[in-house]
N, C-alpha and C positions, 0 to 999 in steps of 0.2 A: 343627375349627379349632384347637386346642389344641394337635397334634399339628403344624402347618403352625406355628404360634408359637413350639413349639420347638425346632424343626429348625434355625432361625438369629438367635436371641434370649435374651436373659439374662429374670431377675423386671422389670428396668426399663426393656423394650420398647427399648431402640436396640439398634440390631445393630452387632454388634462386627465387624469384620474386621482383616486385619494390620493395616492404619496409619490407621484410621479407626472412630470409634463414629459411630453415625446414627442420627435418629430423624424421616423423610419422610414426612410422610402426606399425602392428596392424596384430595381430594372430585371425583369422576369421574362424569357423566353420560351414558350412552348414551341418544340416542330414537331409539324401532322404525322404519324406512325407513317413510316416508310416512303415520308416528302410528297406526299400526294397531294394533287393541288385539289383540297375541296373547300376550302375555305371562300366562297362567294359573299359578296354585297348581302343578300340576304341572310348567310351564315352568322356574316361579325356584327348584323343587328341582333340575331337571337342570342350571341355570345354576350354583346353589351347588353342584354335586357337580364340578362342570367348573373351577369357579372354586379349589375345594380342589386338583385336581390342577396347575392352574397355579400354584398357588400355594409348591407341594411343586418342582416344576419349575423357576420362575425366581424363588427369593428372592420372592416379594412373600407380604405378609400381608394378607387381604381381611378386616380389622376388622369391614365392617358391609357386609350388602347388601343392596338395598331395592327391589324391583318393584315397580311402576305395572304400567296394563296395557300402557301405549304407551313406558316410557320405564325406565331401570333405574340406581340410586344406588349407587356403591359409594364407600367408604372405609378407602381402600392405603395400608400400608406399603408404600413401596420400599426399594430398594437404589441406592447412588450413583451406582456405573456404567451404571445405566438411565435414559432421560429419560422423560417424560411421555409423549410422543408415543410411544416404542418401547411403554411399557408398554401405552397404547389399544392401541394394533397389536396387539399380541401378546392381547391380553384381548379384543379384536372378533373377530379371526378365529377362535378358538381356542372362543372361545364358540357363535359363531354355527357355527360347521361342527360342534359338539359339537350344538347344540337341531336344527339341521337335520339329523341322524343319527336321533334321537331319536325328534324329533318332525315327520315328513317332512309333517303337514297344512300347517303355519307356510308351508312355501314356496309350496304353491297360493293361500294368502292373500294373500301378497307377490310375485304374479306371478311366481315361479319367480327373483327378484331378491335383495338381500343382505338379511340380518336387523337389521343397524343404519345410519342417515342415514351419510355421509362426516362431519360435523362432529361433535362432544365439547364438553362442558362440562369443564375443571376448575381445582384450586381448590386453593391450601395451607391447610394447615389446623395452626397452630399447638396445640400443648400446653402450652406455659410462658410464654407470653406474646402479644398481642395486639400491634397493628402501632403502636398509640400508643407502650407497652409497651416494645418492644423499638427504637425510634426515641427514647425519653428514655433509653436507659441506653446506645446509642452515643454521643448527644448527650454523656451525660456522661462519658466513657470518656478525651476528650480531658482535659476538665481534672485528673480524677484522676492522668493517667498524669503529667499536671505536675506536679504537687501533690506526689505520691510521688516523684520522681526528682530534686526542685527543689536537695537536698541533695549530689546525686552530683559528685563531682569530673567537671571537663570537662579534657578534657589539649590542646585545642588551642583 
């Protein structure tokens, strides 16, 4: 993973590109089409070996991944030009067509059907501040910017 972090990342986790620094992360849930426990040890290795290469492929940094038997946690870095939705997309099929290569038993289990439900969970997930947090220092942002500027000559 280390190597996937510094492909497009400084020591202070946002990613820099021409005219923009970012730092997007996003708490993502898949569950297994129909809660089926087929998610094994050796599954959520082929899922993180698969997840590393997407991640090498489309800017995203997969922080933390987390199996259940029926359901799987991840927590992404993205990139700005990406939405939430494209990035499921691209991480649903990409995985599922990767474990279904892999591990072709998963699909006699799941009626020969998709590996993950159509619907997702996700989730921002702050690092510098909490939504209280971050709604008092907009709050306050107004009166500062009077406060400070109350001295400025006005010419009309």
């Amino acid at each position: 993973m280390d190597y996937i972090y510094n492909v497009f990342m400084t020591d202070d986790k946002h990613v820099f590109k021409r005219h923009n620094k970012t730092l997007l992360l996003y708490h993502i849930v898949f569950p297994v089409k129909y809660r089926r426990f087929v998610l094994t040890k050796e599954v959520e290795i082929t899922l993180r070996d698969i997840c590393s290469e997407i991640g090498i492929c489309y800017e995203m940094n997969f922080v933390e991944i987390g199996a259940d038997e029926n359901h799987v946690h991840f927590l992404v870095q993205g990139i700005p030009n990406m939405s939430v939705s494209e990035m499921v997309m691209k991480i649903k099929s990409i995985t599922a067509k990767g474990i279904f290569k892999k591990h072709p038993e998963i699909k006699k289990i799941l009626w020969g059907g998709s590996l993950w439900t159509s619907g997702y969970y996700a989730n921002t997930v702050g690092q510098y501040g909490n939504e209280a947090m971050i709604r008092s220092y907009i709050e306050k942002q107004s009166s500062n910017y009077v406060r400070i500027h109350e001295g400025q000559l006005k010419f009309f």
